[in-house]
N, C-alpha and C positions, 0 to 999 in steps of 0.2 A: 504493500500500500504506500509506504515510504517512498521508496523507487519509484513509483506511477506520479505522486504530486512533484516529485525531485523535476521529472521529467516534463511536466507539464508548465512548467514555469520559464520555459524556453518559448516562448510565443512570439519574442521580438526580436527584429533584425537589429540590432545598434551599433551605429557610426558615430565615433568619438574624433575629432581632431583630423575632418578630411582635407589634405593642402592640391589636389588632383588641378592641375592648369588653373582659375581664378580662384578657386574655393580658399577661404578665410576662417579657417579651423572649424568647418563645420561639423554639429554634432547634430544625428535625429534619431529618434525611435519610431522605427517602422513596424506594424502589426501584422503578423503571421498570416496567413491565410484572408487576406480584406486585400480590395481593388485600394493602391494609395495613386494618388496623381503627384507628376509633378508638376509645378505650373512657373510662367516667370520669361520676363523678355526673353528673346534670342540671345541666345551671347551671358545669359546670369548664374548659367553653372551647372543646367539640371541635365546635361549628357556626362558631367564633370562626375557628377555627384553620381546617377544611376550606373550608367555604361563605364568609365572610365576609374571606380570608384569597387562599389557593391559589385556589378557583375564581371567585372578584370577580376578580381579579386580571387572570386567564387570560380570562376574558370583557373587560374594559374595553381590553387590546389587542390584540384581534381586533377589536372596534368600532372601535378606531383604524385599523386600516388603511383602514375605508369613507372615502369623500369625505364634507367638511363638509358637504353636503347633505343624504346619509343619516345622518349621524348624529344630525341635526337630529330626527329621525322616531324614535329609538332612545332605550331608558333612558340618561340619565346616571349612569354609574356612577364613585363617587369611588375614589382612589386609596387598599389599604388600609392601614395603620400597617405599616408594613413595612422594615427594613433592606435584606435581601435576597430576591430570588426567583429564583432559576436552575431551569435545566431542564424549564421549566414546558412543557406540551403543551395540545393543545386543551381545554377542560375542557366535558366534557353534563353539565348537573345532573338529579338526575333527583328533583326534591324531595317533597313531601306536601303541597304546597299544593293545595288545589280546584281539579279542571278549571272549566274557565268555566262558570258555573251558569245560561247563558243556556239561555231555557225552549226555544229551537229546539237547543241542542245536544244532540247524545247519543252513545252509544259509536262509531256508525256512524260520524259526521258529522265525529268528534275523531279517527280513526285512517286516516280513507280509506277503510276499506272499504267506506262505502257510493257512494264516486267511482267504483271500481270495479264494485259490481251495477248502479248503472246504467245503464255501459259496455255492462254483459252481456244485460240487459234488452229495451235498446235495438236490441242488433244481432240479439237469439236471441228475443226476445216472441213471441209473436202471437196476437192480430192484432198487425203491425208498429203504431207509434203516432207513431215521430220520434225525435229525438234523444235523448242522455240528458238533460234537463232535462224531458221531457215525463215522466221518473221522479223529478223530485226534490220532497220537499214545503216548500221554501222558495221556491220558484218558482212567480208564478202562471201564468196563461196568458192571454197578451195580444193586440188586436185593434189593429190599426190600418188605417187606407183612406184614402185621399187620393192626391195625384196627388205624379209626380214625373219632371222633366228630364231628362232624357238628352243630353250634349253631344256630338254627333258633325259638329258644323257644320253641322248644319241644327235646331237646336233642336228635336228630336223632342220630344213630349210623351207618357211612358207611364200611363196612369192605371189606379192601383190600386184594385180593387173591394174586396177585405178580403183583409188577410193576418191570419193567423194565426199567432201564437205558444207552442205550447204549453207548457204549464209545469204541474207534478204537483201541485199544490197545491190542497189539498179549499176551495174558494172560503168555506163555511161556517165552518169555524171557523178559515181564513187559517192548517193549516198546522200546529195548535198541538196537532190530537187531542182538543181539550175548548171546552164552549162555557162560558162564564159566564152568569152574572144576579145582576146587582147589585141587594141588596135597599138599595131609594132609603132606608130607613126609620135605616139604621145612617151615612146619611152627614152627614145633618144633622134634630134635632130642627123639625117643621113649627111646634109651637107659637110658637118663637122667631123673632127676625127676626135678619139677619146684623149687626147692630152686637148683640145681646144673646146672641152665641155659638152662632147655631144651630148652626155646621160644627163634625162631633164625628167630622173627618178629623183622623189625624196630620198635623204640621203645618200645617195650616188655621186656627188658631187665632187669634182677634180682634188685628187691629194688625199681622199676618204680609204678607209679600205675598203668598199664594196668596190671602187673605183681600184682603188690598185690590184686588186683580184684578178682583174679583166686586162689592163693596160701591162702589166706585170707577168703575165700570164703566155707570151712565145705564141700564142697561135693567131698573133696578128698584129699589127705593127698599127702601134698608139698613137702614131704619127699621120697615118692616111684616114682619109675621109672614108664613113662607113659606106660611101655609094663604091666608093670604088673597090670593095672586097671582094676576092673572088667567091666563086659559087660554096667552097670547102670552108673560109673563110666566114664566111655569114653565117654556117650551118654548126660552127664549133661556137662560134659568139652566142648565138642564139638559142639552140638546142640541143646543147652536147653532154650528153651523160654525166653525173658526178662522178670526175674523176679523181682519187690522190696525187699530191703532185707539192714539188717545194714553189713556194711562191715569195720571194725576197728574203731567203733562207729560212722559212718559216713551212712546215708540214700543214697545207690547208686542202681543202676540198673542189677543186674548177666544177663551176656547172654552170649550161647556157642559163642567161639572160633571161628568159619565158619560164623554164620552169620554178628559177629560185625565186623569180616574183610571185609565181600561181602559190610554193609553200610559203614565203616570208607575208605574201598580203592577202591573197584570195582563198587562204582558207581562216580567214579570221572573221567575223562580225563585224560586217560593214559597219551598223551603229555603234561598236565599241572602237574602234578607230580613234584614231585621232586628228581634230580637223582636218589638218595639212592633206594625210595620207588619205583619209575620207573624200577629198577634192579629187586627189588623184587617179584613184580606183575607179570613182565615179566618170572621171575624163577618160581613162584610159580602156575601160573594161564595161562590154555592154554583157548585161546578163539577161539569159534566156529560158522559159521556162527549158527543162530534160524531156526535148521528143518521146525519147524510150520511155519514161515512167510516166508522166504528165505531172512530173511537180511532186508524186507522191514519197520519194525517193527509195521506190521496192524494186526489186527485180520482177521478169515476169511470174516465175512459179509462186512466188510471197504473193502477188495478186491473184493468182488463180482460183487459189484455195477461199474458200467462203465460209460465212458462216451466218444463217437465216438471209442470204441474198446477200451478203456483204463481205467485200476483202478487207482484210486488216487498213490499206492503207484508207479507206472510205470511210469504218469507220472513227480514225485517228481524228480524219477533216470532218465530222459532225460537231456540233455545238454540245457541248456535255450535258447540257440538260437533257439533247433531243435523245445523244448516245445513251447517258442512266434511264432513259424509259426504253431504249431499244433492248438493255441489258434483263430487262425486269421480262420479257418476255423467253427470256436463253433459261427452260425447266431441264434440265442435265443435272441427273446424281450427282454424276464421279463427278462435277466440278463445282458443286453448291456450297462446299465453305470460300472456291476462288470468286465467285460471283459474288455472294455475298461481302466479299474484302473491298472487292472492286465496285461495288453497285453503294457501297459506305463512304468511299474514297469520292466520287462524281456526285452524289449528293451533297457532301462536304462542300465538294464545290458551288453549288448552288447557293447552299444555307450563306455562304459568305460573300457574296455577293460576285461570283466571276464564272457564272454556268453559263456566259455566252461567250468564254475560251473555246479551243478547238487544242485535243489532245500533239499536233503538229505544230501548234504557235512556236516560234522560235522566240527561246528564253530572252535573247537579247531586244525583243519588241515588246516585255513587258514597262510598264511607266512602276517607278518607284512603291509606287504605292498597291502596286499589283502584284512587284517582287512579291511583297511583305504577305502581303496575304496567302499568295500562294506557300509561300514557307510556312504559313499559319495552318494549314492540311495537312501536314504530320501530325500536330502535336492535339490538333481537334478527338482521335481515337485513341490517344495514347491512355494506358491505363495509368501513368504516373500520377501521384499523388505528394503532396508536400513538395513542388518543386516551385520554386521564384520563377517567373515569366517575366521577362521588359520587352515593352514595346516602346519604338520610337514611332511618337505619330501614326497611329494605326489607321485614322482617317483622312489622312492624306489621298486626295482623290479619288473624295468618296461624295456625293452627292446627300444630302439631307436626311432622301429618304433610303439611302444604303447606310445611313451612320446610326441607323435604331441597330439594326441586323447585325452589325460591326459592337454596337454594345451590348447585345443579349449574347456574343461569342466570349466576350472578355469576361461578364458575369458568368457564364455555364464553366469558363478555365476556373475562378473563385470558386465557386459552389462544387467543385470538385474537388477541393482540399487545397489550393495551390494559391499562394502569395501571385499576386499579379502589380507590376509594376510599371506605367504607365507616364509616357511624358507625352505632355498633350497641351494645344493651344483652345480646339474647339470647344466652348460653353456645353455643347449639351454630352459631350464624355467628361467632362472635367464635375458634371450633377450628378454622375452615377457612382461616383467614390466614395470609399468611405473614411477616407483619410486624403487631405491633400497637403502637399510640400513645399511653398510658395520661396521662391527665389530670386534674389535682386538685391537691391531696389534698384539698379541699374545693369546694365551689361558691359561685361569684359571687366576692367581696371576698378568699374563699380559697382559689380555685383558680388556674386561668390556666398551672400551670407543668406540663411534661412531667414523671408521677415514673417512667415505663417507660417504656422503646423496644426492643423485641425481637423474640423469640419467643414463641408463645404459652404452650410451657413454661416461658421464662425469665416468664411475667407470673404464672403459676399459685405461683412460687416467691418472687415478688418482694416479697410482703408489702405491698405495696399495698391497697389496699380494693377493687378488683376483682380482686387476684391474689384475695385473702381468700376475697373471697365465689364466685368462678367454680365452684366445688365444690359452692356449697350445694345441699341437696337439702331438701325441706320432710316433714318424716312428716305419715301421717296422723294424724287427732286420735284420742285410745283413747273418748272419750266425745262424742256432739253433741248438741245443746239438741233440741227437742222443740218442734215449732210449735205457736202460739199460735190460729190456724185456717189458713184457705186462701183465695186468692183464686182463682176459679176462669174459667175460660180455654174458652170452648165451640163450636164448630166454625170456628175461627180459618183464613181461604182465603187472607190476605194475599199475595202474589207467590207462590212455592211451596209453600207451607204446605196439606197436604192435610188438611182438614176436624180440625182438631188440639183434642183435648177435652185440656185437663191441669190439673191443681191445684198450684197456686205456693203453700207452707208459708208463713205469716207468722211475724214474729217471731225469724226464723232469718236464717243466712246460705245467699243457695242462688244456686248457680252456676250461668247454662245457658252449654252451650258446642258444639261441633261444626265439623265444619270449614269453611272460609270458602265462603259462599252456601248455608249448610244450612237456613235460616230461622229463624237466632236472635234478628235483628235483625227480622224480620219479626211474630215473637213478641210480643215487649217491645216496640218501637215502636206495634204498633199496636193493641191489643187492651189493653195494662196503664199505658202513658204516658199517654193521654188520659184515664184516672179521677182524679178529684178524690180529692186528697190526695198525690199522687205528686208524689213531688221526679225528673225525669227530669239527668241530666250526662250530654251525649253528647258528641262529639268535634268537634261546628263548631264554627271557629275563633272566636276573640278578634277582636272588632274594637275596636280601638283606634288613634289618632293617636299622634306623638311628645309629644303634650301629657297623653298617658292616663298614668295609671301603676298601681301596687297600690292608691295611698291611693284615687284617684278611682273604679276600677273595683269597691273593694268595697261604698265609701259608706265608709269608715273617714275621708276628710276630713269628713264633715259633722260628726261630733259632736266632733272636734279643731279645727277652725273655729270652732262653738261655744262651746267651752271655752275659749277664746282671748279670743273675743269677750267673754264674762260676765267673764273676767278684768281687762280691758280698759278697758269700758264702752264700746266703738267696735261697728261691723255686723261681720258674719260675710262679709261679702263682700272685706273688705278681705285675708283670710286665704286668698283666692283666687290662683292668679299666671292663672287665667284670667278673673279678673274684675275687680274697683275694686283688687286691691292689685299688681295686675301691674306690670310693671317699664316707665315708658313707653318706653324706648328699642329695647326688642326687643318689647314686646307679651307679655310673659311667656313669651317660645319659650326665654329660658336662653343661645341660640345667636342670630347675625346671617347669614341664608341671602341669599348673593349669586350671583344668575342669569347667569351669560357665557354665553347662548347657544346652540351646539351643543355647549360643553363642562360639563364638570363642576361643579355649586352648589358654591361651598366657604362653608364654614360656619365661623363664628369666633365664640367666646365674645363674650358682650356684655359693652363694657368700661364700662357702667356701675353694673349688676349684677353684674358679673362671673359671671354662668353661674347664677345663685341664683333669678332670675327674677322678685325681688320689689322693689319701692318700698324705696329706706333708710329713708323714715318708717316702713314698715310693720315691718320688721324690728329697730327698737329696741322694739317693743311685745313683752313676754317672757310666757309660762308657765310657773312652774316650771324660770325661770332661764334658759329656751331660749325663742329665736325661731323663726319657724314654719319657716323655710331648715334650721335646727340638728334640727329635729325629724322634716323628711323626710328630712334625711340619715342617720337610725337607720335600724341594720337591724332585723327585726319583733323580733328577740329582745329587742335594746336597747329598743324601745317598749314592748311588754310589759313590762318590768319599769319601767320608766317612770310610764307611766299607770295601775300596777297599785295604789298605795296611798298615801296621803300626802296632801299640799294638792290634787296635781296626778290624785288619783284619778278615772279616766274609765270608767263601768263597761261603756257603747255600744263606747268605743275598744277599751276589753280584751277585750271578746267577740271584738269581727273578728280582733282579733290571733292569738289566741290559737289560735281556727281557722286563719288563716295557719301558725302554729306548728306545728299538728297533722297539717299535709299535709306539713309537711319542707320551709315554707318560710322558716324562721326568719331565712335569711341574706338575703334580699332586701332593699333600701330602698326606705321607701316611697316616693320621688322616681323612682324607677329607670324610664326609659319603657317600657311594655309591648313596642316594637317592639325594643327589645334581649332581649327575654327567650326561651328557647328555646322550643321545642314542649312538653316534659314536666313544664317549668314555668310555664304559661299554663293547660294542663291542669287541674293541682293548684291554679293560682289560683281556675278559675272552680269545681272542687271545695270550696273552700275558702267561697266565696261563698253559696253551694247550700247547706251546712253550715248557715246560720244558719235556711236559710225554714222553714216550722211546716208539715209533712210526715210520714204515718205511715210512707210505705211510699217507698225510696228506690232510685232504677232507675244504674245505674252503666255506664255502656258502655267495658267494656275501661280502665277505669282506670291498670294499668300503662304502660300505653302511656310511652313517653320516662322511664321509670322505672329507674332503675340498679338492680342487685341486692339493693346493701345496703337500698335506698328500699324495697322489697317487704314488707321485715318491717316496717317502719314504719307501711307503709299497713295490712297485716292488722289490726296493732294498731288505727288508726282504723274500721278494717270493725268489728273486735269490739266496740270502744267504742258505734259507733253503735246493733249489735245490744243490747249488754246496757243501752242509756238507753232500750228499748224499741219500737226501730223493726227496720222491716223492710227486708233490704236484699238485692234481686236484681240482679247483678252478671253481666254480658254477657260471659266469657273467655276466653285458649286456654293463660293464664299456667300450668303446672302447681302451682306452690306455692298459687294462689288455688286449685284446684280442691283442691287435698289438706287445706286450710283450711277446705273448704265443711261446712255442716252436712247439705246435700240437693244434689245434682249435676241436672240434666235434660242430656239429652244429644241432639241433634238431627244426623237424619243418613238415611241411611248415606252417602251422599254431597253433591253440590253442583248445585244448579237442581232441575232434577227427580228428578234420581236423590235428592234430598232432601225435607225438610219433613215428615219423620215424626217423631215421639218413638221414640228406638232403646233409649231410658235411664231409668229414673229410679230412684233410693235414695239411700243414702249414699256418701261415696268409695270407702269399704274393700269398698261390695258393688261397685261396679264396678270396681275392681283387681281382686278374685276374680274377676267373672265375665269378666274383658280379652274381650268378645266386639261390640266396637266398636273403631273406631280410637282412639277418646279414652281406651279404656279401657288400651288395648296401650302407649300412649305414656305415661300414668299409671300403670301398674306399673314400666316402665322405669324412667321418675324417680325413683319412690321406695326401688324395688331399688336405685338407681344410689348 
């Protein structure tokens, strides 16, 4: 009896003295098994405190109990600033980071379910065809013959005439559903010869080593123009086997020009690219549906086989709500506990709002907030119990009336026995906790500290700046601008999108919105992004190193480099810490990263620089009284008024800044590494960025996103600004205050995959509050009755 109360008195999570990137020794008691929120501007500490804090934590000692072996194979994860952790439990994170954007993954492939139809396939097809890999399309199908021994003490010999291996995978296009053709003309100029720059690849560039590979390489003189190669010549440049071979005394690999491009870029996820290379691919490489499959990417025998009228790859490409009612009709003994796994998995997906996926989507076409969810399909039938869950933003690109659905999921994880952990901006997931963690009172340099820990009543009372704002309601406007013309939009098929003719106002603010998979993003991405003149902000991520920061990522060092330099009289390079003025003892990293192994890099200020990362000669060179160290360490508002007038007047500087300023990121340093920065401020960064390019018409996808409350009014004021300096700005949302802000609404729907991709909407706000005869419209009267 003893034992049982000993035991029971663990119910709480407690954080004593967390110092994790801003946090200010915070302390909190968190309640075992209850939904708590985090709440609190972008930037005040609550990824510091949950993710980087509690669930680092909880992950890096369950890595420790693997053998040094396995850990060898596993992240090193460092220890975080922490005084105390007690009560800690298993922690799943369930974050927004991009499923793997590999061109073979896709929703099937990322959740099992399609581990599963091929199970089913396989025993239920026919004609029979073989096991399940003779259904899968990563698998080819393989031949082998030769003989082989058998020992039984008399050295039999069995010889094999041809075994066969089969494997689902369409031999033509290896699998991928599209063929390529690489037009030779974009990859290198023929007039030129390879010392005078013909390669006009990214990174191929004269002096590189992809470049010396080739020029370096004997089978062809770097010196003549590629027209003039002869027939052998053009065919070893361009197509010629990977060969071994020394290349400037160094043991490397020759292979023509076409294939190393098709392995190094075209087997990758055009959308996980990287701009530059994403331009490229695009210029250089037209892509084709696969003749042989039709897109499916099977072989023919993997299509043959059926099962109630259907082949595997048919139905991959159904809508999974339509597939889970096709499956409820498959009555088969021998495979009714496989049905039943799979027919639990596809409703799963339903219940959470993404049954108008298609088990073929390629993983790297999911949007952030679709990642998350679908990662959230494991852990829906898991029989665990007493495990912590964090979610980041779970409603992130979710429409009003998907954000009930998305919170009876989060309550059913609690009511199971399990801590649920929650950071969140939206008012109506932030009224279903039972514990919220309010954090601030500002962000970055001026947040970090708890200024609530309660109830969600005691937050609404607590005079905080999320108790403040959790009330706010937006009206509609009494008056709206009047468009300038239209851009016009004419039988638009993209994914769901049924034959869709509409006219987008210029010159206005106009919202489209609908619920999540109604074809909003199919609208705007593909039919109004690719017109010249269009500033497109969508939601993939920031790539950045710990060496990136705001200054680098906006281009706001180059002309503070500059200025330095003319100040000076010395190079602009020296004003680098990743170039001539770096610090030599750490290489300009700021920090000294020391490798043990299978454990943890601990990282230690360099003590010759002391953390600043520049040359001491460099840093007695001054600007305006400050060294370049003094000057990334301003936050954008300090810079701003800095570079704004005087000797030290910068007017390239002031612009970037100032747009910084304008998204609400005034508090940030420009030294600050990008990979400390959250989600809703990387957002606003590369918003911030966008801001400056020379664009009429500017496309917005879901901007609040990682947006605090108070941040919403802020940004309208930036929507308005942009509209009244003349631009046009269509904005992708489910926000209600941006909708109540809009000048022209389009409304797409009536529901998600195909129950969608109509226009259900279009006028003003105030005619769709009157006419509430949409869902956006019902959830838009509410708000602003509310």
């Amino acid at each position: 009896m003893t034992t049982a109360a000993g035991a029971d008195r663990h119910d709480l999570i407690r954080v004593q003295g967390a110092r994790e990137n801003n946090l200010k020794d915070v302390s909190v008691e968190l309640p075992k098994r209850r939904l708590t929120a985090f709440t609190g501007v972008s930037g005040s500490g609550k990824s510091s405190l949950v993710f980087g804090t509690i669930a680092a934590e909880s992950q890096r000692m369950i890595n420790e109990t693997y053998s040094a072996f396995v850990q060898g194979f596993m992240p090193t994860l460092a220890r975080p600033e922490v005084d105390v952790l007690e009560g800690l439990t298993t922690a799943i994170v369930v974050d927004q980071e991009r499923m793997g954007a590999n061109a073979r993954s896709t929703v099937g492939t990322a959740t099992d379910a399609n581990a599963m139809l091929r199970i089913l396939f396989s025993r239920l097809g026919e004609p029979h065809i073989g096991s399940p890999q003779a259904f899968a399309f990563n698998v080819p199908t393989r031949t082998a013959s030769g003989a082989m021994t058998v020992d039984r003490g008399r050295g039999e010999k069995i010889v094999v005439r041809k075994q066969v291996y089969l494997g689902g995978m369409c031999p033509r296009c290896e699998g991928m559903g599209q063929v390529s053709d690489i037009d030779l003309t974009q990859l290198y100029d023929d007039t030129r010869s390879l010392a005078d720059g013909a390669l006009t690849i990214p990174g191929y560039s004269t002096g590189g080593w992809n470049y010396r590979l080739y020029a370096s390489s004997g089978f062809f003189d770097p010196e003549k123009p590629i027209r003039d190669f002869t027939k052998k010549e053009l065919e070893a440049f361009l197509y010629k086997e990977p060969t071994r071979m020394k290349i400037e005394g160094i043991n490397m690999t020759y292979e023509g020009l076409v294939p190393r491009i098709q392995k190094s870029m075209l087997s990758k996820d055009v959308e996980a690219m990287q701009p530059h290379i994403r331009a490229f691919v695009e210029r250089a490489v037209a892509f084709a549906v696969c003749p042989d499959c039709g897109g499916t990417r099977l072989s023919e025998s993997a299509r043959s086989s059926k099962v109630r009228g259907l082949h595997i790859g048919e139905a991959c490409a159904m809508q999974l709500s339509d597939l889970a009612a096709w499956l409820r009709d498959v009555d088969e003994p021998s495979v009714a506990p496989l049905v039943a796994g799979l027919q639990h998995l596809l409703d799963s997906f339903d219940e959470i709002g993404l049954g108008y996926l298609s088990l073929d989507r390629p993983t790297g076409t999911l949007s952030g907030g679709e990642s998350q969810r679908v990662k959230m399909i494991r852990h829906l039938g898991s029989s665990l119990t007493d495990v912590t869950y964090v979610f980041d933003e779970p409603t992130i690109g979710l429409h009003p009336h998907d954000i009930q659905r998305m919170n009876g999921l989060l309550l059913r994880l609690r009511d199971k026995g399990n801590t649920v952990l929650v950071v969140e901006h939206k008012p109506e997931t932030i009224a279903i906790a039972d514990h919220v963690v309010d954090l601030g009172p500002g962000a970055g340099a001026a947040g970090g500290e708890v200024v609530f820990e309660g109830t969600v009543d005691g937050l609404r009372g607590s005079g905080t700046l999320t108790g403040r704002h959790l009330g706010d309601r937006a009206a509609l406007k009494d008056t709206v601008r009047t468009p300038t013309g239209v851009l016009e939009i004419r039988g638009a098929t993209t994914h769901n999108l049924r034959d869709v003719d509409v006219d987008l106002p210029l010159g206005v603010l106009c919202v489209v919105t609908g619920v999540a998979g109604s074809g909003k993003s199919s609208l705007i991405h593909g039919p109004v992004a690719r017109r010249e003149g269009v500033v497109t902000v969508d939601q993939s991520a920031i790539k950045g190193s710990r060496r990136s920061n705001p200054a680098t990522y906006t281009g706001l060092l180059d002309p503070i480099r500059k200025a330095f330099a003319k100040a000076n009289g010395v190079k602009p390079g020296l004003f680098s810490a990743n170039s001539e003025g770096a610090c030599p003892t750490c290489n300009g990293a700021g920090m000294i990263y020391t490798e043990l192994g299978f454990m943890e890099t601990v990282a230690t200020p360099c003590e010759e620089c002391e953390g600043n990362r520049f040359q001491a000669a460099v840093l007695e060179l001054t600007f305006g009284g400050r060294n370049i160290a003094e000057v990334l360490a301003m936050s954008v508002d300090e810079a701003e008024e800095f570079f704004a007038a005087g000797e030290v007047r910068t007017p390239a500087a002031h612009r970037i800044l100032r747009g910084l300023a304008d998204v609400g990121l005034g508090y940030l340093t420009l030294g600050q590494p990008l990979t400390t920065l959250s989600g809703g401020e990387r957002q606003r960064l590369r918003l911030a960025t966008h801001l400056q390019e020379k664009g009429g018409v500017y496309v917005l996808d879901e901007p609040t996103s990682g947006l605090h409350l108070a941040d919403v009014q802020q940004l309208l004021g930036l929507l308005d600004q942009l509209v009244d300096s003349g631009k046009s700005v269509i904005v992708i949302e489910h926000h209600q205050a941006v909708m109540a802000h809009a000048d022209w609404i389009i409304d797409l729907g009536p529901g998600a995959g195909h129950d969608g991709g109509s226009i259900v909407f279009e006028g003003t706000p105030a005619q769709l509050v009157e006419a509430r005869s949409t869902l956006t419209g019902q959830h838009l009267a509410a708000y602003v009755a509310g």
